[in-house]
py3Dmol code that shows the C-alpha trace and the ligand (Angstrom):
import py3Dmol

protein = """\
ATOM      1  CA  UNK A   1      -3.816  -6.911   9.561  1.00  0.00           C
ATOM      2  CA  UNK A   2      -1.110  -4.078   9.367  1.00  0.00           C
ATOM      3  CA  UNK A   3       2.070  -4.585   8.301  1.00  0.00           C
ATOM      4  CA  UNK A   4       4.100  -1.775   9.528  1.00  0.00           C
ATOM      5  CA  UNK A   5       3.280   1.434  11.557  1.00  0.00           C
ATOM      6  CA  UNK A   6       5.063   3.563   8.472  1.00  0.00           C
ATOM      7  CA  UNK A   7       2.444   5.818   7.587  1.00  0.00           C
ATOM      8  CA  UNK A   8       2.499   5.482   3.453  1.00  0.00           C
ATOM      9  CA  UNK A   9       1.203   7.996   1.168  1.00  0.00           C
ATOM     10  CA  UNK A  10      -2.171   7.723  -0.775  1.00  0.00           C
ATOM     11  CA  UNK A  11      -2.295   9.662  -4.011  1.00  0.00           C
ATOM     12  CA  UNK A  12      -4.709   9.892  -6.802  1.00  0.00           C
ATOM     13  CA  UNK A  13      -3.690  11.697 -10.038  1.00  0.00           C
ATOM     14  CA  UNK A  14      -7.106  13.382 -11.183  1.00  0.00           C
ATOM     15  CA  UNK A  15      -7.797  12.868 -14.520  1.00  0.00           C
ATOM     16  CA  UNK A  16     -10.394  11.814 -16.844  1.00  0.00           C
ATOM     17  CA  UNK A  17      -9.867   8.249 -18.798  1.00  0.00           C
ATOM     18  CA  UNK A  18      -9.822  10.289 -21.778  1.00  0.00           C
ATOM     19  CA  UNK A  19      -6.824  12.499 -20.766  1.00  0.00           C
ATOM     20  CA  UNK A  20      -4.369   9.830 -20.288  1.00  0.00           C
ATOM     21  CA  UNK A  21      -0.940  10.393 -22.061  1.00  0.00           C
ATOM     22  CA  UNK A  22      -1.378   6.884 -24.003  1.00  0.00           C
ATOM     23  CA  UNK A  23      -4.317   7.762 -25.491  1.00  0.00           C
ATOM     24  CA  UNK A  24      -3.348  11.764 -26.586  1.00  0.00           C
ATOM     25  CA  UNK A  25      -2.585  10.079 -30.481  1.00  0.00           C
ATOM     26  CA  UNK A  26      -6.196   9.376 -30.862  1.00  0.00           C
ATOM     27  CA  UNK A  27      -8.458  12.045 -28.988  1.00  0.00           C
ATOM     28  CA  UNK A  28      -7.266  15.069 -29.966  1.00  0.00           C
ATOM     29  CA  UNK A  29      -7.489  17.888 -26.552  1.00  0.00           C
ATOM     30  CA  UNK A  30     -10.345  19.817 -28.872  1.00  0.00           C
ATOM     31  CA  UNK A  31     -12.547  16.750 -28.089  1.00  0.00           C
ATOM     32  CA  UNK A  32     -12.226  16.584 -24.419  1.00  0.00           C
ATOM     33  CA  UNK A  33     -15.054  18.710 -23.971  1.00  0.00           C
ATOM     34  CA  UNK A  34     -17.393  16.335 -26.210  1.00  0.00           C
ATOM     35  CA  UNK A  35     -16.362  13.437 -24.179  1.00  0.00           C
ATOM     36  CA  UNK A  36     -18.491  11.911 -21.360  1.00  0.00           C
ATOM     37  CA  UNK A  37     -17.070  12.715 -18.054  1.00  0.00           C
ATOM     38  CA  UNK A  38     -16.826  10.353 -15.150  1.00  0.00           C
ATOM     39  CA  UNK A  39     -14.722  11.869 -13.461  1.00  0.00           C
ATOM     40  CA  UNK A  40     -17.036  13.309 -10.882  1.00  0.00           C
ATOM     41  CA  UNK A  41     -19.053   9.953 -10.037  1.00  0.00           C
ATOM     42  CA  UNK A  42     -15.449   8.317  -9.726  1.00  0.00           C
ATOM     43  CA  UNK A  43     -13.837  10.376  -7.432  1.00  0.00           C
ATOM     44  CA  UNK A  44     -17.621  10.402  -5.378  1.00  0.00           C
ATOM     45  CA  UNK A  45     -16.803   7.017  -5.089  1.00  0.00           C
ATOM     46  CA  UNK A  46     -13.107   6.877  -3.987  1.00  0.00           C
ATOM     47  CA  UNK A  47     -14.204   9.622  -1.313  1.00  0.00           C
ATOM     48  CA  UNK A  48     -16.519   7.254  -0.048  1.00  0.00           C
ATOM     49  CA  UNK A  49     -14.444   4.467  -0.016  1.00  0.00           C
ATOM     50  CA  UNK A  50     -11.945   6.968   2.052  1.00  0.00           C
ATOM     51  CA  UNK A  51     -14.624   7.893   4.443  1.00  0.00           C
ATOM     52  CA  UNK A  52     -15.242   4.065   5.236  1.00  0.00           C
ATOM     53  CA  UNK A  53     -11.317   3.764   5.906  1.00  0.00           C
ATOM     54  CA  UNK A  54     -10.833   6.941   8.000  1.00  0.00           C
ATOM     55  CA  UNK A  55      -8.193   7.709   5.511  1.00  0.00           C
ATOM     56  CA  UNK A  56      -6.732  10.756   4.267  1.00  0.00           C
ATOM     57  CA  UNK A  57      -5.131  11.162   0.885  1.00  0.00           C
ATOM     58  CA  UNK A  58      -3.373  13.566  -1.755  1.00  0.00           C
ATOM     59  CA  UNK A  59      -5.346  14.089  -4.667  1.00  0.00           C
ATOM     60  CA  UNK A  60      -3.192  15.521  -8.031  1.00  0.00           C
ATOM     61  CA  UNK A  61      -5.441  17.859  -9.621  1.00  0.00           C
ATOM     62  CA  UNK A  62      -5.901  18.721 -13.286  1.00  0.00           C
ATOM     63  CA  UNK A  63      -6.612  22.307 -13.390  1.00  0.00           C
ATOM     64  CA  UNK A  64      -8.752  21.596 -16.626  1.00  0.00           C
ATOM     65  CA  UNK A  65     -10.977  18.937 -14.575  1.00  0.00           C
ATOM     66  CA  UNK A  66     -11.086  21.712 -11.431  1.00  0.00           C
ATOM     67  CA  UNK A  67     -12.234  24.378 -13.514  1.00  0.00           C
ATOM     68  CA  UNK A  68     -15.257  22.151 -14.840  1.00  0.00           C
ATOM     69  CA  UNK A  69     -15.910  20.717 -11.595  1.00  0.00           C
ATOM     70  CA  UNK A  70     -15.486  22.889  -8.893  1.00  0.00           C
ATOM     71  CA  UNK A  71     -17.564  21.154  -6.006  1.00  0.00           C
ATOM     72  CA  UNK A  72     -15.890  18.139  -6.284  1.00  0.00           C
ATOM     73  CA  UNK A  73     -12.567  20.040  -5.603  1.00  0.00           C
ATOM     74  CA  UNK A  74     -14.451  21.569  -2.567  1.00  0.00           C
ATOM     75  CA  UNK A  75     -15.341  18.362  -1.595  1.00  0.00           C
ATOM     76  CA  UNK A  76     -11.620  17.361  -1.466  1.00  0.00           C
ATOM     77  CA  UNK A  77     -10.805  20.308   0.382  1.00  0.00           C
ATOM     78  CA  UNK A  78     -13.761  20.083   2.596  1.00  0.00           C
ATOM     79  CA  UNK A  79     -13.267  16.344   3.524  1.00  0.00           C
ATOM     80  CA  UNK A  80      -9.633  16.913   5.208  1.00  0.00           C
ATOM     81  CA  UNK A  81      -7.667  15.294   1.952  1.00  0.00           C
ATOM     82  CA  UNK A  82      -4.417  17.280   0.665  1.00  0.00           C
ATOM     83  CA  UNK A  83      -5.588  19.274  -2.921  1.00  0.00           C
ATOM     84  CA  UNK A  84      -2.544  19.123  -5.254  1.00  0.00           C
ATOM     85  CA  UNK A  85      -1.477  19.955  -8.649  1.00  0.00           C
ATOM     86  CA  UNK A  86      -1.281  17.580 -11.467  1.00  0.00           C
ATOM     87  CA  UNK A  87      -0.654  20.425 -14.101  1.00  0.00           C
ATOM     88  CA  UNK A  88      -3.420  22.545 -16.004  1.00  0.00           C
ATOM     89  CA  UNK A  89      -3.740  20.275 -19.322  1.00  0.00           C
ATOM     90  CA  UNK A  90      -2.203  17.076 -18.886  1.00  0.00           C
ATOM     91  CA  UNK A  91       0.959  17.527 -21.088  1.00  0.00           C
ATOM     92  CA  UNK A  92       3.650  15.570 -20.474  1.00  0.00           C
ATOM     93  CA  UNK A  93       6.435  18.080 -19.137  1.00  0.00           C
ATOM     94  CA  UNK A  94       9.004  16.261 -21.901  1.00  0.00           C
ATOM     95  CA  UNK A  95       6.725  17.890 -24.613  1.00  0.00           C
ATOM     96  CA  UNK A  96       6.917  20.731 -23.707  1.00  0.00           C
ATOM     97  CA  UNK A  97       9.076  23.861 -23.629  1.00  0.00           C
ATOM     98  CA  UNK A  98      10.406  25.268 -20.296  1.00  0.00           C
ATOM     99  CA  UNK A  99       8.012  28.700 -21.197  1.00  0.00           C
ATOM    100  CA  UNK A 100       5.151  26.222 -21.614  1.00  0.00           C
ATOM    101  CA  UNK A 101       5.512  24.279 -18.346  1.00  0.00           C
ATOM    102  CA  UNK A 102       5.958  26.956 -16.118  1.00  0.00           C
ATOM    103  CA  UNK A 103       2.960  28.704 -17.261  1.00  0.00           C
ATOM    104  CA  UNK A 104       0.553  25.495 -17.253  1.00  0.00           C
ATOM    105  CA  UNK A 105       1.656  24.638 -13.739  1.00  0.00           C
ATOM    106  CA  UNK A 106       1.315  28.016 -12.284  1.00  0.00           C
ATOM    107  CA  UNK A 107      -1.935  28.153 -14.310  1.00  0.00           C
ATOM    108  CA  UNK A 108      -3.096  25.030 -12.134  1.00  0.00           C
ATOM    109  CA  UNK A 109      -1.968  26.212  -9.234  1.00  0.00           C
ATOM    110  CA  UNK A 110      -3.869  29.402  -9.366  1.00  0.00           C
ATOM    111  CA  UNK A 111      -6.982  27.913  -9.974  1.00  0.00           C
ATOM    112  CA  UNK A 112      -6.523  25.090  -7.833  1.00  0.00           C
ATOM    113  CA  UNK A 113      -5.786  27.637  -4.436  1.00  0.00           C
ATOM    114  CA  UNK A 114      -8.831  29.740  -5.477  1.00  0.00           C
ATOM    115  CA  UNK A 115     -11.186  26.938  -5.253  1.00  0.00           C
ATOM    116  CA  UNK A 116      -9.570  25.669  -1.955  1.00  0.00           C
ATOM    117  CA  UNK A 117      -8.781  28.588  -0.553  1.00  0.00           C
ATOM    118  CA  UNK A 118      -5.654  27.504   0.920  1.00  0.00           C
ATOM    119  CA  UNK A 119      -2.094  26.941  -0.582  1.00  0.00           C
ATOM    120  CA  UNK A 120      -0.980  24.189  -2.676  1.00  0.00           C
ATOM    121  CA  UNK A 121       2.046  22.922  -2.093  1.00  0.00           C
ATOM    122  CA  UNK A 122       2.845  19.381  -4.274  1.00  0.00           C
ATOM    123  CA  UNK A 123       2.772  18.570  -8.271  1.00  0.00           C
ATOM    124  CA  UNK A 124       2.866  15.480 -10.104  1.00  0.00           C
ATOM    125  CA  UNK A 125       3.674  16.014 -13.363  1.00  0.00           C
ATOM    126  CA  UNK A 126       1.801  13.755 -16.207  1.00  0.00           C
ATOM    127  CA  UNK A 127       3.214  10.359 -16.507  1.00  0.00           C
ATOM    128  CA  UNK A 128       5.836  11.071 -14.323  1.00  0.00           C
ATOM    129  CA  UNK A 129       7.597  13.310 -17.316  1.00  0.00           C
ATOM    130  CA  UNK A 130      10.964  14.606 -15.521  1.00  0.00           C
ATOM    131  CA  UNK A 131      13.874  12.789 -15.904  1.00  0.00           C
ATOM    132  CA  UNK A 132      17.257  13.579 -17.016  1.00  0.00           C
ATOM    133  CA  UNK A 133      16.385  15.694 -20.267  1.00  0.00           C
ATOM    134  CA  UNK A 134      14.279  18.632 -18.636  1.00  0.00           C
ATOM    135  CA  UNK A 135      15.345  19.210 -15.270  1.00  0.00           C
ATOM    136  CA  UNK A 136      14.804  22.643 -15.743  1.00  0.00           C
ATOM    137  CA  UNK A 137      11.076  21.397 -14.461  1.00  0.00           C
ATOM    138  CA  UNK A 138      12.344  21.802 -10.874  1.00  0.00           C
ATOM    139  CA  UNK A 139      13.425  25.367 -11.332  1.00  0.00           C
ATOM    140  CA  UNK A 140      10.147  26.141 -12.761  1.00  0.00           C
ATOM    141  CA  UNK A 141       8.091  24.854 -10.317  1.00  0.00           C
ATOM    142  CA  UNK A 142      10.777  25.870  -7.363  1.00  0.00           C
ATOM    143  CA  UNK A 143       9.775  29.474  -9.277  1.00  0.00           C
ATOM    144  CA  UNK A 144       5.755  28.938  -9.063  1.00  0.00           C
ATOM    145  CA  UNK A 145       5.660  28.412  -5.236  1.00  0.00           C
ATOM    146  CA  UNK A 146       5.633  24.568  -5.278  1.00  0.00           C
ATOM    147  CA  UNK A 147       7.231  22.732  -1.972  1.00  0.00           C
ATOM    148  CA  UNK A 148       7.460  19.214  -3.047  1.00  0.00           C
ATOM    149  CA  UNK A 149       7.144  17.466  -6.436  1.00  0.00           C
ATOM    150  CA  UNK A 150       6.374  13.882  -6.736  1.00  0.00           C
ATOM    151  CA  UNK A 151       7.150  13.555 -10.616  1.00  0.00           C
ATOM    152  CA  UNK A 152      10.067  11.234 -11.285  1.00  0.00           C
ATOM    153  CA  UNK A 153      10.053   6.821 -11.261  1.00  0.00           C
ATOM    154  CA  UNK A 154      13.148   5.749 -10.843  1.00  0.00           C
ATOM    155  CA  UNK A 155      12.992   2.538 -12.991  1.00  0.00           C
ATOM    156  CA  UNK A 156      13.511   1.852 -17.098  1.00  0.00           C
ATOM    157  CA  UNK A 157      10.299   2.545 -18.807  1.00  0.00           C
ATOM    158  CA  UNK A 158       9.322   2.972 -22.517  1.00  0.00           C
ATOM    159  CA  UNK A 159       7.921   6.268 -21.555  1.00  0.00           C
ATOM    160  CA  UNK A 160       9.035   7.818 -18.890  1.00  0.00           C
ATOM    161  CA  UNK A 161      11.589   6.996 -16.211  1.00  0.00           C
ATOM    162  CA  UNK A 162      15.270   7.931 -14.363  1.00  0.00           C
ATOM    163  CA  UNK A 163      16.511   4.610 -13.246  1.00  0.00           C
ATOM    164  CA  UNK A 164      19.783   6.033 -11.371  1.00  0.00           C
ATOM    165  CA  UNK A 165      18.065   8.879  -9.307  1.00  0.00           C
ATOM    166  CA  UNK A 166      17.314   8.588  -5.809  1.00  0.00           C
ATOM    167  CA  UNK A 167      14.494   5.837  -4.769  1.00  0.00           C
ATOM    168  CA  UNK A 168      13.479   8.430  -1.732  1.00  0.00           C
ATOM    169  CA  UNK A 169      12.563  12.085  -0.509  1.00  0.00           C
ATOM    170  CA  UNK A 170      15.394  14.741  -1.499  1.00  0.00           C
ATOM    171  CA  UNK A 171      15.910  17.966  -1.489  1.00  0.00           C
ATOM    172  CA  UNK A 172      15.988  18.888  -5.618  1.00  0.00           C
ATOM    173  CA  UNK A 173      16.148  22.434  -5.471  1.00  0.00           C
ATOM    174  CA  UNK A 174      16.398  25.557  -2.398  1.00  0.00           C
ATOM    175  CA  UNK A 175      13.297  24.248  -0.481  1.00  0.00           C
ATOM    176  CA  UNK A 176      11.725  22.228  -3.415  1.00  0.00           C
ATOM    177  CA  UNK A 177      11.453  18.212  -2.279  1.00  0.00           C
ATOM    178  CA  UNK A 178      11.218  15.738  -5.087  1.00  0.00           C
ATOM    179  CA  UNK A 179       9.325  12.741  -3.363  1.00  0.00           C
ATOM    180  CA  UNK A 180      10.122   9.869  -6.338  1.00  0.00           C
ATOM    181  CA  UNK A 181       7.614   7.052  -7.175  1.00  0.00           C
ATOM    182  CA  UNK A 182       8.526   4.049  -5.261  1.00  0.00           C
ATOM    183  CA  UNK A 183      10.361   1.565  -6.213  1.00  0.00           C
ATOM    184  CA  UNK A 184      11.763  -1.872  -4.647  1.00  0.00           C
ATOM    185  CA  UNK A 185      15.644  -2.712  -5.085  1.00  0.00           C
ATOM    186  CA  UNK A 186      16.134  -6.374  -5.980  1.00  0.00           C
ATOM    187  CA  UNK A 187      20.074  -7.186  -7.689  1.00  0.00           C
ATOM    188  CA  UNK A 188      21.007  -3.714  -8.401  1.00  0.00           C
ATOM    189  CA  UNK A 189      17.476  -2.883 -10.133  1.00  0.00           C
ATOM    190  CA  UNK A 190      14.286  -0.494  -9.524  1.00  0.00           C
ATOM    191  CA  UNK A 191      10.972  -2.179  -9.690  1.00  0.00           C
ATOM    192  CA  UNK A 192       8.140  -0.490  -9.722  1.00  0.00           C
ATOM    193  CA  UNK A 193       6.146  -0.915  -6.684  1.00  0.00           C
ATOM    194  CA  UNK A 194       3.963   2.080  -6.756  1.00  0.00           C
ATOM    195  CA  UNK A 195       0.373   1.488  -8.007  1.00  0.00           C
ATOM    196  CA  UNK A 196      -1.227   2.377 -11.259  1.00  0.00           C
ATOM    197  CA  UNK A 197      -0.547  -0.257 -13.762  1.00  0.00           C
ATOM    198  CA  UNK A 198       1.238  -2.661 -11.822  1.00  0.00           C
ATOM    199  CA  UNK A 199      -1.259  -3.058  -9.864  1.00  0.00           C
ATOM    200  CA  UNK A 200      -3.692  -4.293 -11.494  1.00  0.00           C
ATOM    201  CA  UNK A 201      -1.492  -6.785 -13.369  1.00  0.00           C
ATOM    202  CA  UNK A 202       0.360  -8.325 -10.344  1.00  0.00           C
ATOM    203  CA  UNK A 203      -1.054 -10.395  -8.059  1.00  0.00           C
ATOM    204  CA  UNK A 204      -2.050  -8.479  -4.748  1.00  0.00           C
ATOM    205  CA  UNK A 205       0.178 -10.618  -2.566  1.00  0.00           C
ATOM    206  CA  UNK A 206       2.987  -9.409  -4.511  1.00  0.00           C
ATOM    207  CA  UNK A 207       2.151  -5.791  -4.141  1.00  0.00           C
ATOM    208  CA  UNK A 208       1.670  -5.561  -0.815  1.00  0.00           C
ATOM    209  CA  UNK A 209       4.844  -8.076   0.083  1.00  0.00           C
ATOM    210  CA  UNK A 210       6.629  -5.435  -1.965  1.00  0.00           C
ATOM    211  CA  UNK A 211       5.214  -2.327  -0.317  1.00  0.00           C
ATOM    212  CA  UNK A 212       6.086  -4.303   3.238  1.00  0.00           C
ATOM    213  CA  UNK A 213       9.081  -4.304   2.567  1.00  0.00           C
ATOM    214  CA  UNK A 214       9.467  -0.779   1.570  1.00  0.00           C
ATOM    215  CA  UNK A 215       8.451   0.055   5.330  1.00  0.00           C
ATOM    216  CA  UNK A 216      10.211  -2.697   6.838  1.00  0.00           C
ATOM    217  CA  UNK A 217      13.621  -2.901   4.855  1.00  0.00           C
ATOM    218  CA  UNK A 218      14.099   0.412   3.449  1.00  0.00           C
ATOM    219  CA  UNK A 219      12.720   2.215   6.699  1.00  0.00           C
ATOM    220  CA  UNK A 220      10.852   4.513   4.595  1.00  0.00           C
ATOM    221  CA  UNK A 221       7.520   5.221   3.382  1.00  0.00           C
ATOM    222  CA  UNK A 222       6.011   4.195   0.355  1.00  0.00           C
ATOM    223  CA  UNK A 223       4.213   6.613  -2.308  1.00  0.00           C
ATOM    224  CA  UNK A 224       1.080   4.726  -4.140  1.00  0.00           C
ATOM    225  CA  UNK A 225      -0.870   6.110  -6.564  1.00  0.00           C
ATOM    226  CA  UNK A 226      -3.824   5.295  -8.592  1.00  0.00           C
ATOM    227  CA  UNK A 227      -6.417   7.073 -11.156  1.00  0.00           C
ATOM    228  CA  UNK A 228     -10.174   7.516 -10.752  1.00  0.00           C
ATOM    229  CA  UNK A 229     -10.701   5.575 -14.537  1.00  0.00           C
ATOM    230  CA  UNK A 230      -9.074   2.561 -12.946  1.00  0.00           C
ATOM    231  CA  UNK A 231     -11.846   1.002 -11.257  1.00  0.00           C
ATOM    232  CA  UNK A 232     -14.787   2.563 -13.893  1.00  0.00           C
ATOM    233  CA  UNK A 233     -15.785  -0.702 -15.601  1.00  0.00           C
ATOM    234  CA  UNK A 234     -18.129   1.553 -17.098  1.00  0.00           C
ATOM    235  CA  UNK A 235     -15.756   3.670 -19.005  1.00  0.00           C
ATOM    236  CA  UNK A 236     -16.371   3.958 -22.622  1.00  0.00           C
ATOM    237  CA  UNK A 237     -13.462   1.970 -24.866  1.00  0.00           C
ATOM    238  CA  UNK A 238     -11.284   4.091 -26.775  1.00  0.00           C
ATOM    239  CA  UNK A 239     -11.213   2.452 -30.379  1.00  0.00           C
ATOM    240  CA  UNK A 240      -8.352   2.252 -32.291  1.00  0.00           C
ATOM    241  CA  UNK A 241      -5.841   1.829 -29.514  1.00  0.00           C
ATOM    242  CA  UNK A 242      -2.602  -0.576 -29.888  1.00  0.00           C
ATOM    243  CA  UNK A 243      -2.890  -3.994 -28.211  1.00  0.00           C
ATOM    244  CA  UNK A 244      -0.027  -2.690 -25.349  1.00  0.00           C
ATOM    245  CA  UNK A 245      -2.289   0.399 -24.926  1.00  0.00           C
ATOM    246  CA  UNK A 246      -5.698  -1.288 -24.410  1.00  0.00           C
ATOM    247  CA  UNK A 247      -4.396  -3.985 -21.995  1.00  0.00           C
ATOM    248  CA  UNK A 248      -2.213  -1.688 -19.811  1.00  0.00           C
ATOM    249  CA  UNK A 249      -5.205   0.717 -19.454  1.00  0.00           C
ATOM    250  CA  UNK A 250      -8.259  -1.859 -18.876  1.00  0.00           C
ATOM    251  CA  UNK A 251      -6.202  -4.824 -17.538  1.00  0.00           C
ATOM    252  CA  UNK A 252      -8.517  -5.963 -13.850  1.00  0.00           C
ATOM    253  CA  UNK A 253      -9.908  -2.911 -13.576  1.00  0.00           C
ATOM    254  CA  UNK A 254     -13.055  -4.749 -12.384  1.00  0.00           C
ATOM    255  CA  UNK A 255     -10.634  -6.245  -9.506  1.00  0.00           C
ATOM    256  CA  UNK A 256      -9.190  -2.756  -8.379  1.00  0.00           C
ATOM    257  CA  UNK A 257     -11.872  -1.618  -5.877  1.00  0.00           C
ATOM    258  CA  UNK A 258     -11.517  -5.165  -4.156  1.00  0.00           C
ATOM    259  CA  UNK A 259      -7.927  -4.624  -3.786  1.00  0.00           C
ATOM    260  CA  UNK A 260      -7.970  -1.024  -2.631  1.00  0.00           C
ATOM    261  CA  UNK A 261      -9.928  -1.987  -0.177  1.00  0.00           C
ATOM    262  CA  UNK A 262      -7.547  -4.622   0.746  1.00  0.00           C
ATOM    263  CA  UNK A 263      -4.343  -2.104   0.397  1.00  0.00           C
ATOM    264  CA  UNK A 264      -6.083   0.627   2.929  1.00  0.00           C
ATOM    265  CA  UNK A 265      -6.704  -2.183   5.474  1.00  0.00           C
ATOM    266  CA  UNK A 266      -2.989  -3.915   5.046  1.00  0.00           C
ATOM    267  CA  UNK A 267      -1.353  -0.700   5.052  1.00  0.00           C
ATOM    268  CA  UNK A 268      -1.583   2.810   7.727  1.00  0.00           C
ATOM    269  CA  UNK A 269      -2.125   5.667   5.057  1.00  0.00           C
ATOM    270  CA  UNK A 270      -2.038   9.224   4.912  1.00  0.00           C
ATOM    271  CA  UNK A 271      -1.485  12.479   2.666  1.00  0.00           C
ATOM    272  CA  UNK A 272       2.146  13.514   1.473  1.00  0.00           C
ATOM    273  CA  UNK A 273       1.994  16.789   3.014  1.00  0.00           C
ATOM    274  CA  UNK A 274       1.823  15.685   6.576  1.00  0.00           C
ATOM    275  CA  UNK A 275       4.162  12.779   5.942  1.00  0.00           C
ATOM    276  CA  UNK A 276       7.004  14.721   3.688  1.00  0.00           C
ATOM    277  CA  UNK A 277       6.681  18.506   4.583  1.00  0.00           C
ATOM    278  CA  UNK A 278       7.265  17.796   8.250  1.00  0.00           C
ATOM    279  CA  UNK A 279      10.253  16.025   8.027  1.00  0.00           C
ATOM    280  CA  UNK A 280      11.779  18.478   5.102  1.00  0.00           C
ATOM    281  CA  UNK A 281      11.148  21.801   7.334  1.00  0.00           C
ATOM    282  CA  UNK A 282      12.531  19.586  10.790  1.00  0.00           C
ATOM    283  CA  UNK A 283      15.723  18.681   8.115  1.00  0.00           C
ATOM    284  CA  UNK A 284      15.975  22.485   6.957  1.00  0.00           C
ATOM    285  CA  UNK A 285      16.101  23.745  10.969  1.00  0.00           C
ATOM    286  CA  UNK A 286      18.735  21.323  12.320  1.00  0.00           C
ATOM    287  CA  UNK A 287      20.824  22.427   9.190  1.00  0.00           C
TER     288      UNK A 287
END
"""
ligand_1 = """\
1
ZN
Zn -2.005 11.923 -15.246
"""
view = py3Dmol.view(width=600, height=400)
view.addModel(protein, "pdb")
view.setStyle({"model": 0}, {"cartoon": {"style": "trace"}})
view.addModel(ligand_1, "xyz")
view.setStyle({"model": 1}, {"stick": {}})
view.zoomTo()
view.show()
């Protein structure tokens, strides 16, 4: 069944489930490279599961994981999806300093358009890390070449988060788009309603009445977005982790393939370039 002929945006951030933010307290980055990877088998998976749905998606790119594993960046490339930046090393923007950030996501970026040959145009920046404090981001990436940015969640959040910015598409910068996360308005408050987390914690029903209604209220596309670790049941477990941090990272991951599955056949899907850059460069001509 399909909801709503609004074509939505499918992203995955491309990571490894030992590179997420929550977890940078207890493996240090020196130990990345003694970690097992399943990064490659994961994404394998979700480009399969793409296939089988006809569906094209935007995949946010670690430059650290496309150095190590350029074919499956090919493979990307090669099987129609949209190859975007999620930064070189996975540091959130907020720890860094403006210096830093510009030269990790023009780092990414460079290897990123060698291995696919073609321009990249979007970056997500890890765990959504621009807000209010460090919008300096946009000039930097406005600076590397970027078109669109798809890096701030306009909800409260204890780590990231910019509850009063816009909920859609806007122009941030001279031809730089910020795309936010999506969110659903209910009494004056943001809720997310973009993947990740909350999806795996809320009942399906619930995420997909509150996607439906993105299309059908708001008018306007909705951005999901989901990591390869979150449906590895095989994943080793990170010892020592906080009670929060363990059940916001493992919590259904055995049920997410079932619902993806679900989410691609509810919903029309497609990459953010075709959906965003179109109707940004039609907006810049009539003006
Ligand atoms: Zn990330």
């Amino acid at each position: 069944m399909s909801v709503s002929i609004i074509t939505n945006a499918l992203t995955i951030d491309v990571e490894d489930y030992f590179q997420v933010s929550a977890f940078a307290p207890h493996i240090a980055r020196s130990e990345w490279n003694t970690r097992e990877c399943r990064v490659e088998r994961n994404i394998n998976g979700i480009l399969e599961m793409l296939a089988r749905h006809d569906t094209k998606a935007t995949f946010f790119t670690l430059g650290w994981i496309a150095e190590r594993y350029p074919n499956l960046v090919r493979q990307i490339v090669k099987e129609g999806h949209e190859l975007a930046s999620h930064g070189y090393g996975h540091e959130r923007a907020t720890d860094q300093t403006e210096e830093a950030f510009f030269a990790d996501i023009q780092l990414a970026k460079i290897v990123l358009e060698d291995l696919a040959d073609s321009e990249v145009n979007g970056y997500r920046a890890p765990s959504f890390s621009i807000g209010t404090g460090n919008l300096w981001a946009f000039d930097c990436l406005a600076r590397a070449g970027y078109r669109y940015s798809s890096s701030i969640y306009p909800i409260r959040h204890d780590h990231y988060g910019m509850p009063d910015s816009p909920r859609f598409a806007y122009e941030v910068r001279p031809g730089l788009m910020e795309i936010p996360i999506t969110t659903l308005r209910v009494l004056n408050r943001n809720f997310p309603s973009s993947g990740g987390g909350y999806f795996r914690l809320l009942p399906y029903a619930l995420s997909r009445w509150m996607l439906g209604r993105v299309n059908g209220h708001d008018r306007e596309p909705g951005i999901f977005y989901f990591h390869p670790w979150e449906m590895d049941t095989g994943q080793p477990r990170i010892a020592g982790i906080s009670r929060k941090t363990r059940f916001r990272h493992y919590v259904n991951i055995d049920r997410m393939e079932g619902r993806l599955n679900q989410l691609l056949r509810d919903f029309k899907w497609g990459r953010m370039d075709q959906i965003f850059l179109d109707r940004f460069t039609k907006n810049v001509a009539v003006a």
